[in-house]
N, CA, C and O atoms as CSV, one atom per row, in Angstrom:
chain,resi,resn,atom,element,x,y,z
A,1,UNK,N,N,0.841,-1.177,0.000
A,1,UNK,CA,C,0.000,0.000,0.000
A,1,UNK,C,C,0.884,1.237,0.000
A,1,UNK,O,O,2.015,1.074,0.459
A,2,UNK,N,N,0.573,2.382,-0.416
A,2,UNK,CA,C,1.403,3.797,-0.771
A,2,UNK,C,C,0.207,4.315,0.082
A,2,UNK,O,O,-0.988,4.030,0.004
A,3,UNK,N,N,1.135,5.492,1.248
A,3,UNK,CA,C,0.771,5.653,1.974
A,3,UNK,C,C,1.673,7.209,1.588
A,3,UNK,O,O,2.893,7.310,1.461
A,4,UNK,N,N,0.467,8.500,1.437
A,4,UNK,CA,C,0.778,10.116,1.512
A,4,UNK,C,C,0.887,10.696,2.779
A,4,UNK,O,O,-0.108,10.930,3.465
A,5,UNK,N,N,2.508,11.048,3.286
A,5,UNK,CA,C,2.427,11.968,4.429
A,5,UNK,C,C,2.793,13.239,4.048
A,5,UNK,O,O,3.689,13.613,3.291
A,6,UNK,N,N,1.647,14.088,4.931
A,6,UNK,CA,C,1.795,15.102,5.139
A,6,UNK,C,C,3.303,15.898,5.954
A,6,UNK,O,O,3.716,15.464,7.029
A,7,UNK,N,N,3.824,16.817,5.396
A,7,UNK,CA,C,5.117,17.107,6.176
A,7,UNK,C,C,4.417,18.518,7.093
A,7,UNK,O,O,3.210,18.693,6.927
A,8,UNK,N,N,5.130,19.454,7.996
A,8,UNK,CA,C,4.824,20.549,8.509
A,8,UNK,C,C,6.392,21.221,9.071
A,8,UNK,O,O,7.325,20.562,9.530
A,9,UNK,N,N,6.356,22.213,8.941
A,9,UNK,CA,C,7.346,23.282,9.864
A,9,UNK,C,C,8.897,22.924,9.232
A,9,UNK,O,O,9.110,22.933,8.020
A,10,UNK,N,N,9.988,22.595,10.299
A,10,UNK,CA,C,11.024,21.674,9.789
A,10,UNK,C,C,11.538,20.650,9.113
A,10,UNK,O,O,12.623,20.394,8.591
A,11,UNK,N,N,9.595,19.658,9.359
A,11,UNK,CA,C,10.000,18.497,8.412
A,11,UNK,C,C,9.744,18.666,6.931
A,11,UNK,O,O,10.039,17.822,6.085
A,12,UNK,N,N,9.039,20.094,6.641
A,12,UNK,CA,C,8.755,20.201,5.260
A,12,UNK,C,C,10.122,20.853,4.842
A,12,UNK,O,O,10.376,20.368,3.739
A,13,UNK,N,N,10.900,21.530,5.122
A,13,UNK,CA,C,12.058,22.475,4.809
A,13,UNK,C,C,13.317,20.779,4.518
A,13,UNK,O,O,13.867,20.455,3.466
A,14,UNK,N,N,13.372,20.166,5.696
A,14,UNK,CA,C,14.461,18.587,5.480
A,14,UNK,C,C,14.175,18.195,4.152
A,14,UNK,O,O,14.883,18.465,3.182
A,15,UNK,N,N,13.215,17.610,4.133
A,15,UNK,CA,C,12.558,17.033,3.241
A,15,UNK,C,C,12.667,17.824,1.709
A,15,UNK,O,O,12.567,17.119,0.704
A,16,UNK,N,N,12.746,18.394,1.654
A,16,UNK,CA,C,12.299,19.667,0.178
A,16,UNK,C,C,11.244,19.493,-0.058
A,16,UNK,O,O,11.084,19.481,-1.279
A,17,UNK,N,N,10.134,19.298,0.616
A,17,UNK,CA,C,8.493,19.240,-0.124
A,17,UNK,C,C,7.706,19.401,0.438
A,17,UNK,O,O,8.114,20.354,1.102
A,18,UNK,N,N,6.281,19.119,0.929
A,18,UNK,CA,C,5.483,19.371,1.696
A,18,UNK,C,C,4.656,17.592,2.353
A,18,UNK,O,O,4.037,17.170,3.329
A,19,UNK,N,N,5.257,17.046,0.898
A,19,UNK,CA,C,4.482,15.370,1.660
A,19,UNK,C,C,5.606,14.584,1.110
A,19,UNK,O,O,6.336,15.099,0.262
A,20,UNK,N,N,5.816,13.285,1.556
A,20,UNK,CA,C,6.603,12.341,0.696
A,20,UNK,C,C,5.351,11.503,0.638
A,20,UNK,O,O,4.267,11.837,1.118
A,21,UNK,N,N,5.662,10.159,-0.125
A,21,UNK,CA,C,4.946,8.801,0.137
A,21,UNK,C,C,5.853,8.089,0.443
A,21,UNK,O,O,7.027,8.462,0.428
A,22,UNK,N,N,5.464,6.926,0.778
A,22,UNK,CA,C,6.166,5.653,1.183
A,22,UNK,C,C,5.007,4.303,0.841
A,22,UNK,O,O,3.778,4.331,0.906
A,23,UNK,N,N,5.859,3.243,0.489
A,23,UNK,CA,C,5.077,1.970,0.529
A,23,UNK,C,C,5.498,0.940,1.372
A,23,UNK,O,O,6.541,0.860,2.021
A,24,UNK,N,N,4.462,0.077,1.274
A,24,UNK,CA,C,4.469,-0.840,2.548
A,24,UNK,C,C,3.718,-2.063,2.218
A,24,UNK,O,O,2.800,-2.141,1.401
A,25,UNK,N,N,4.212,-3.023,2.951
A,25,UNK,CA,C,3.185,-4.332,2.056
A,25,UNK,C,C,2.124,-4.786,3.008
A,25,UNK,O,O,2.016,-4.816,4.233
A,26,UNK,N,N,1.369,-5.133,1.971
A,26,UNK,CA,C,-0.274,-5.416,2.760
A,26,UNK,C,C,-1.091,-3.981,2.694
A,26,UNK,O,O,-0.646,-2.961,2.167
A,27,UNK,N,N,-2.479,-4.123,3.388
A,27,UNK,CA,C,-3.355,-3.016,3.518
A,27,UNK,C,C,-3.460,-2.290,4.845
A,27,UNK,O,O,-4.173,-1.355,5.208
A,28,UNK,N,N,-2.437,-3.083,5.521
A,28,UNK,CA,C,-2.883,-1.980,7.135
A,28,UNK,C,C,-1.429,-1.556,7.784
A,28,UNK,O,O,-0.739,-2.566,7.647
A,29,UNK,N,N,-0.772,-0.710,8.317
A,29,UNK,CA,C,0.520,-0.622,8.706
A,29,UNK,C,C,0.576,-0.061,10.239
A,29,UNK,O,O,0.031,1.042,10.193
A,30,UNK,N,N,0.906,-0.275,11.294
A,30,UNK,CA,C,1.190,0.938,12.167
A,30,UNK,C,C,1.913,1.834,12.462
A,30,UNK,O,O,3.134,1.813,12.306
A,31,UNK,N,N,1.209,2.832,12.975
A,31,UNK,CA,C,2.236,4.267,12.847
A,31,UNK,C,C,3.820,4.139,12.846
A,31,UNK,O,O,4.538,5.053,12.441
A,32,UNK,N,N,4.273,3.026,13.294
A,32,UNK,CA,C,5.689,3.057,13.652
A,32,UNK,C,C,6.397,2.664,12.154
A,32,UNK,O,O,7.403,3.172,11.660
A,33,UNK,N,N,5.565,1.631,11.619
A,33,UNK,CA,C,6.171,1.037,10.111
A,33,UNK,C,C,5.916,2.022,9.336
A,33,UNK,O,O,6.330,2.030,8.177
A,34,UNK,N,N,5.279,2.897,9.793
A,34,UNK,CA,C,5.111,4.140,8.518
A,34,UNK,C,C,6.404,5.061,8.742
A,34,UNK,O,O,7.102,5.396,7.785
A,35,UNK,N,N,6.723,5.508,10.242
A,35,UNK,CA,C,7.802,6.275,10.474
A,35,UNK,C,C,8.974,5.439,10.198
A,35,UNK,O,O,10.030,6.024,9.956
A,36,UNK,N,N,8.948,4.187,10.198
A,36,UNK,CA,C,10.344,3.756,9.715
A,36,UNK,C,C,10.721,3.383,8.190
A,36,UNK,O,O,11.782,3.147,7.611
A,37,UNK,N,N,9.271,3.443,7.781
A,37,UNK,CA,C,9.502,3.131,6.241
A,37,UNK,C,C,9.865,4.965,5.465
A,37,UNK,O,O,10.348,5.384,4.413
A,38,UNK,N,N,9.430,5.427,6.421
A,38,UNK,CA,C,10.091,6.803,5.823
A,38,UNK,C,C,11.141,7.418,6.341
A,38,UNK,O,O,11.447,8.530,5.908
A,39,UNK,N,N,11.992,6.717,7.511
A,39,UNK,CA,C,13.132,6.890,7.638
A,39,UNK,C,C,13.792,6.421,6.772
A,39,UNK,O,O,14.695,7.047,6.216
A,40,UNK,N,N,13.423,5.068,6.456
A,40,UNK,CA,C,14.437,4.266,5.086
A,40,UNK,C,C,14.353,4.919,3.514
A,40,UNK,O,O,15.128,4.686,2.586
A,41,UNK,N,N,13.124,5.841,3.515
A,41,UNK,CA,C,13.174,6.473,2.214
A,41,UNK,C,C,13.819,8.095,2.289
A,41,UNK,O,O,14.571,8.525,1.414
A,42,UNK,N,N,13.500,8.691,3.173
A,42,UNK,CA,C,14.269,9.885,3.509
A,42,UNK,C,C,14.961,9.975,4.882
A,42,UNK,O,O,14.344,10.273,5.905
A,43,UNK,N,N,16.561,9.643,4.837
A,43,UNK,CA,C,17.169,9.567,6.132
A,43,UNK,C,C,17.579,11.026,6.213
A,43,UNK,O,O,18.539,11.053,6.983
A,44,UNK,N,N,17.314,12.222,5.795
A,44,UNK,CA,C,17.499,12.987,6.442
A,44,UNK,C,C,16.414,13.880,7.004
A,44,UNK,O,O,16.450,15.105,6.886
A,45,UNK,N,N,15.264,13.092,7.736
A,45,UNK,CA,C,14.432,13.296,8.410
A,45,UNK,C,C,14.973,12.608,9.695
A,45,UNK,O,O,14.499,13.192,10.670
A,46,UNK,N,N,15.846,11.515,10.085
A,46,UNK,CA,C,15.705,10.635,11.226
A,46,UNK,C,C,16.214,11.827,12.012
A,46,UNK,O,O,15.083,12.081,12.427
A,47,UNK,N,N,16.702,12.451,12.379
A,47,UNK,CA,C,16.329,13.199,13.574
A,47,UNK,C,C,15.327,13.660,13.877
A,47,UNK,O,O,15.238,13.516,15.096
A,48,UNK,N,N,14.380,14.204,13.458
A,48,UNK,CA,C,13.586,14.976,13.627
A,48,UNK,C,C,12.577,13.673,14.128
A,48,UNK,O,O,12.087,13.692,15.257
A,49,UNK,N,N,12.312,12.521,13.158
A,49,UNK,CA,C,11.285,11.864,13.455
A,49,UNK,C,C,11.515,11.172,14.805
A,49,UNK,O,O,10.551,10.556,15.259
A,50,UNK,N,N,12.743,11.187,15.566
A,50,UNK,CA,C,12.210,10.637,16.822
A,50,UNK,C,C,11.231,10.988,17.803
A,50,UNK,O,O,10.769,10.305,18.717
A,51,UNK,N,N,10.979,12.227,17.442
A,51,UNK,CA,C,10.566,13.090,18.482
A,51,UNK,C,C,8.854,13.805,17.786
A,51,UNK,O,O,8.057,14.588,18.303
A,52,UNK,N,N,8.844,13.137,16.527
A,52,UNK,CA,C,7.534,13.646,16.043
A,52,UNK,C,C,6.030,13.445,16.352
A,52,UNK,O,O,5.646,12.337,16.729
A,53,UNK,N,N,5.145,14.498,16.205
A,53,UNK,CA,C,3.974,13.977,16.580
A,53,UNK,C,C,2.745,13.315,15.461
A,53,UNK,O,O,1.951,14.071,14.902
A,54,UNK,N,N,2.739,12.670,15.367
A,54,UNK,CA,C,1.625,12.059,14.366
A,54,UNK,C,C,0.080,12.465,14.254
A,54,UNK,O,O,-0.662,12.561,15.232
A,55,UNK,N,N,-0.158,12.605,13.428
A,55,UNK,CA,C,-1.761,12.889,13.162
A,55,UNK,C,C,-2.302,11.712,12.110
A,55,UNK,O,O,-1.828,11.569,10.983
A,56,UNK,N,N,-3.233,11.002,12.593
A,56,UNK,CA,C,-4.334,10.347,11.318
A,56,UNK,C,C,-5.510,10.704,11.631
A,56,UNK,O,O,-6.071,10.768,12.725
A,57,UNK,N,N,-6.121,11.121,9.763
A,57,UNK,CA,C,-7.326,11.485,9.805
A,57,UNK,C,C,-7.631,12.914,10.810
A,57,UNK,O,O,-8.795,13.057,11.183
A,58,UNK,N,N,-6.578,13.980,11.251
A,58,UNK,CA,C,-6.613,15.033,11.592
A,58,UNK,C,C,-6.916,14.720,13.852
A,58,UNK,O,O,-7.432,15.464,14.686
A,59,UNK,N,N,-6.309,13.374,13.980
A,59,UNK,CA,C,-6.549,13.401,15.494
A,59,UNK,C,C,-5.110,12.642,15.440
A,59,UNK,O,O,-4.574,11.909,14.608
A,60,UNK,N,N,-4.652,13.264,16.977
A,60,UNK,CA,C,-3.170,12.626,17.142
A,60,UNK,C,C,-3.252,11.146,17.406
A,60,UNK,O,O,-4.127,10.608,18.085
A,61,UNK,N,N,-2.177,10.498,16.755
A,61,UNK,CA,C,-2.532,8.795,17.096
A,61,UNK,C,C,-1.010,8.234,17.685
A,61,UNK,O,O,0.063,8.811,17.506
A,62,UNK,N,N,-1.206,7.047,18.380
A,62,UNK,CA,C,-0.759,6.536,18.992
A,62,UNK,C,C,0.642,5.741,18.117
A,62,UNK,O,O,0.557,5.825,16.892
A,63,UNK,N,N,1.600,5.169,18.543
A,63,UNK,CA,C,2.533,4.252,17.390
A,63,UNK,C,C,2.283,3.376,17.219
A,63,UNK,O,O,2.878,2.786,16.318
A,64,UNK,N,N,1.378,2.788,17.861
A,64,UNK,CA,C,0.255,1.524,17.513
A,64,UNK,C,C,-0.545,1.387,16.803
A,64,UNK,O,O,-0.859,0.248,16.458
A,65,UNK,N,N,-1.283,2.665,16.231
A,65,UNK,CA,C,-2.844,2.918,15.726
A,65,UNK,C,C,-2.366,2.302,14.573
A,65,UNK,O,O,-1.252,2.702,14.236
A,66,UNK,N,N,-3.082,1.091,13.570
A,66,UNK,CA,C,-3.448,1.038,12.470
A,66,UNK,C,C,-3.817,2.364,11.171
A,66,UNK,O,O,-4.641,3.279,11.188
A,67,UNK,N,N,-2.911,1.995,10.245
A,67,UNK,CA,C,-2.948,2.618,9.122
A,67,UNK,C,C,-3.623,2.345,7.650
A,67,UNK,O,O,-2.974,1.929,6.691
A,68,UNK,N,N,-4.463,2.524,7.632
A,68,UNK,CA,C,-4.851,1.861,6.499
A,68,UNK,C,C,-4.863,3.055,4.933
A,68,UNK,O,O,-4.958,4.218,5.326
A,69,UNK,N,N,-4.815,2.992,3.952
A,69,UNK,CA,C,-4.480,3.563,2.312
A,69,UNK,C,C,-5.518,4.456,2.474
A,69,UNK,O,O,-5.205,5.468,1.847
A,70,UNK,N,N,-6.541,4.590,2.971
A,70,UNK,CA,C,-7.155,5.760,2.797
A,70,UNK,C,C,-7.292,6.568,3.746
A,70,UNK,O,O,-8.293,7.250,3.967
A,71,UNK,N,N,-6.381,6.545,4.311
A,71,UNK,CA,C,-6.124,7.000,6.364
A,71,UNK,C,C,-5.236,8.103,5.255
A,71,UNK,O,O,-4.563,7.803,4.269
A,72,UNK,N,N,-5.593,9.753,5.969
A,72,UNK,CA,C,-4.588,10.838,5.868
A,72,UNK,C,C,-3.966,11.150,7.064
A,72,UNK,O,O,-4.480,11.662,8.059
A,73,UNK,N,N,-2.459,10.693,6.837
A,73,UNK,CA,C,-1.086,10.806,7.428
A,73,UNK,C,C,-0.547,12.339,7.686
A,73,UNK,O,O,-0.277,13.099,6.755
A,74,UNK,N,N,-0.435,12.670,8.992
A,74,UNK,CA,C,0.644,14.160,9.197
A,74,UNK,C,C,2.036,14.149,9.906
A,74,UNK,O,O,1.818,13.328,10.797
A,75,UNK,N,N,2.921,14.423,10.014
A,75,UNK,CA,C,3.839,14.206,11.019
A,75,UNK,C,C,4.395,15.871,10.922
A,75,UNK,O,O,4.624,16.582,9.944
A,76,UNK,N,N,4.508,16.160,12.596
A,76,UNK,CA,C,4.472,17.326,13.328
A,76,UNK,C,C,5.945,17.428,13.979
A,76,UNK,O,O,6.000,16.698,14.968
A,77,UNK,N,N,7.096,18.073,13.743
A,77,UNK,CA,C,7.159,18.117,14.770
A,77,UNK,C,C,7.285,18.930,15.851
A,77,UNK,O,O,6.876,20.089,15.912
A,78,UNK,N,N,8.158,17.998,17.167
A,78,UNK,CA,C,7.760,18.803,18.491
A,78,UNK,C,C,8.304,20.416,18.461
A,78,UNK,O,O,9.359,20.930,18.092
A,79,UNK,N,N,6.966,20.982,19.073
A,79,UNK,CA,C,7.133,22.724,19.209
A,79,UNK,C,C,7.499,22.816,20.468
A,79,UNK,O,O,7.665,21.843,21.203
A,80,UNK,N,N,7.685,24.309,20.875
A,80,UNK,CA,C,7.341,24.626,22.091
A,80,UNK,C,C,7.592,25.851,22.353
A,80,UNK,O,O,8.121,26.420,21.398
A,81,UNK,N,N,7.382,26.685,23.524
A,81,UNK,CA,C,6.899,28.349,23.261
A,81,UNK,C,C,6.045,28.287,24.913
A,81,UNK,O,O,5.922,27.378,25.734
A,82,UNK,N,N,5.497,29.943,24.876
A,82,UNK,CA,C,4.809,29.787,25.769
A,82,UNK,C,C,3.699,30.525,25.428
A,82,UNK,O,O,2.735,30.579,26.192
C-alpha cells in the first residue's frame, strides 16, 4: 500500500516538499512502520522523526494505531513556546 504523508514546519524544509509517500506491504501498517519506512526512504528526516507527533485522519494517534491507504497521514514536529 502507498501511503501520503503530510510534512509541517522543519520536516517540510528537510525534506524539500510538503508530503513524501512511502510503501508498505499489505493493507494496514502501524504508525511506527510508517515512520520507519520513511526513515528508510528519507534519512534525512531521522532526527527529527524521533521526536515527532503524528496525526491520522486530523486526530493525534498513537505508534500503535493502524494505518490503512485511505487514512490521511501528518507528522508534526515537536514545538514549544509559551
Amino acid at each position: 500500500m502507498k501511503i501520503q504523508i503530510q510534512l509541517y514546519a522543519t520536516l517540510k524544509l528537510k525534506a524539500g516538499s510538503n508530503s513524501i509517500e512511502v510503501e508498505l506491504e499489505g493493507n494496514e501498517a502501524t504508525v511506527q512502520q510508517v515512520i520507519n519506512a520513511s526513515l528508510a526512504k528519507h534519512p534525512t528526516l531521522e532526527s527529527s522523526l524521533r521526536s515527532i507527533l503524528v496525526a491520522v485522519n486530523k486526530e493525534y494517534a498513537s505508534k500503535d494505531q493502524l494505518i490503512t491507504p485511505t487514512d490521511t497521514v501528518a507528522f508534526f514536529p515537536p514545538v514549544s513556546g509559551g
